[in-house]
C-alpha positions as CSV (number, residue, x, y, z in Angstrom):
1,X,-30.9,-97.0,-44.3
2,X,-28.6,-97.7,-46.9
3,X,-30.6,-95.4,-49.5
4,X,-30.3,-92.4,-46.9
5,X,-26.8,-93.0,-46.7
6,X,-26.1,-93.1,-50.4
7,X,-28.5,-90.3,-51.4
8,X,-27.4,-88.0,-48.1
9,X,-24.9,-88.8,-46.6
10,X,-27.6,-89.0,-43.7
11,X,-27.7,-91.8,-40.7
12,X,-31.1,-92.2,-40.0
13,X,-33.2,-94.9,-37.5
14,X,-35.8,-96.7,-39.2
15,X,-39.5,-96.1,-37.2
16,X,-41.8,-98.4,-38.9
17,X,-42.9,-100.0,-42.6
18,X,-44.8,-96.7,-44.1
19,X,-46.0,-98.2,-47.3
20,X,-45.5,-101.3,-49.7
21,X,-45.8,-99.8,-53.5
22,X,-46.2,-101.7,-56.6
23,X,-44.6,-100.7,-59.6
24,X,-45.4,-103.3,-62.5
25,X,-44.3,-101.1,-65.5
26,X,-40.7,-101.5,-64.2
27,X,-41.0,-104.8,-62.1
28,X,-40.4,-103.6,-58.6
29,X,-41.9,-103.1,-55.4
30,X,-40.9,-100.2,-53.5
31,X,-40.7,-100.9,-49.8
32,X,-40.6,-97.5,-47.7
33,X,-40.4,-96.8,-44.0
34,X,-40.7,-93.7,-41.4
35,X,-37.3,-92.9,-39.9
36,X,-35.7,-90.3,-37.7
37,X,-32.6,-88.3,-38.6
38,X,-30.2,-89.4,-36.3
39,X,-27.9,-86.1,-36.5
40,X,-29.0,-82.9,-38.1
41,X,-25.6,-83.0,-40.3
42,X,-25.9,-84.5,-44.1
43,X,-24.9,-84.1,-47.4
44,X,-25.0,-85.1,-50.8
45,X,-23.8,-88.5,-51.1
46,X,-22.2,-90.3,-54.3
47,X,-26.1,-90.5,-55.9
48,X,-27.2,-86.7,-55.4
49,X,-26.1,-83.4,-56.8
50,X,-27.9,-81.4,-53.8
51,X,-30.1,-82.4,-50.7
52,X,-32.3,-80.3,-48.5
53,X,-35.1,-80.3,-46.0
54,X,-38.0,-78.7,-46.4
55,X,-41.0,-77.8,-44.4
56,X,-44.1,-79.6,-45.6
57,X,-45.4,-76.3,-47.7
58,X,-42.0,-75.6,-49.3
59,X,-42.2,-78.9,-50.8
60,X,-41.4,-78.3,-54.8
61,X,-44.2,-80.9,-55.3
62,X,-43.9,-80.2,-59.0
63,X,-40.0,-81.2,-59.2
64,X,-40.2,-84.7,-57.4
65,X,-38.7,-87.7,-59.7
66,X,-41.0,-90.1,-58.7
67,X,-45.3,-90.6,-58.1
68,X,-43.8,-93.3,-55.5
69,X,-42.1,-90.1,-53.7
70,X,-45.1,-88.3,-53.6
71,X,-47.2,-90.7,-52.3
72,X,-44.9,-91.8,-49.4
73,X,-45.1,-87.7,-48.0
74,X,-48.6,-88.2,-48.4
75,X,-48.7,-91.5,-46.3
76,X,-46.2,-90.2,-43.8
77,X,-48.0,-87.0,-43.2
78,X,-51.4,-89.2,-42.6
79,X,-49.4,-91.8,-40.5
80,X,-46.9,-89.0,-38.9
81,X,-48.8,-89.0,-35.3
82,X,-50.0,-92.8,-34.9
83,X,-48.0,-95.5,-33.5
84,X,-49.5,-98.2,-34.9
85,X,-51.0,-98.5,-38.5
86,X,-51.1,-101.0,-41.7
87,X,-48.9,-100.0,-44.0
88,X,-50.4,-98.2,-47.0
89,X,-50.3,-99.2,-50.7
90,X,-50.0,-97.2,-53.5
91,X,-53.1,-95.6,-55.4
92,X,-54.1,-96.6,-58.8
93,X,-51.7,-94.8,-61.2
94,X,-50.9,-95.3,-64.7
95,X,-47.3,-94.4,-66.0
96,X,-47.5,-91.3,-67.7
97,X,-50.1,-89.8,-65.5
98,X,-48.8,-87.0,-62.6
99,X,-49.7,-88.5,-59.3
């Protein structure tokens, strides 16, 4: 919640645990979740230059900053319509590599 509010301006209920990702090169785990937008207004917060929404084929897949990012649209999209699930973990990746 408190990264939605930083990065958008945006107040948003938290659904459910999505995913757990490692991250060794950098020592972190990322913890990510499925929320709703609580009301269509937002912004860019303190942390962003510019926020949008896009549909899921409008997606600039290339320009995401992050393989965690990418793979948390990929897990919510597979998780979007079930109400209960394990939370998924991240593929194999090595830093460097697009994925």
């Amino acid at each position: 919640m408190r990264e939605a509010q930083e990065e958008a301006n945006a107040k948003i209920v938290i659904d459910s645990l999505l995913a757990v990702y490692a991250v060794p090169h950098i020592s972190q785990v990322h913890l990510m979740y499925r929320a709703k937008l609580v009301q269509p207004d937002f912004s860019a917060g303190p942390e962003s230059l510019e926020v949008r929404l896009f549909a899921w084929d409008d997606i600039p897949w290339g320009e995401l900053a992050f393989p965690s990012v990418k793979w948390a649209l990929d897990h919510w999209k597979e998780s979007k319509d079930l109400e209960g699930f394990s939370p998924f973990i991240n593929p194999i990746w090595v830093p460097g590599e697009k994925g």
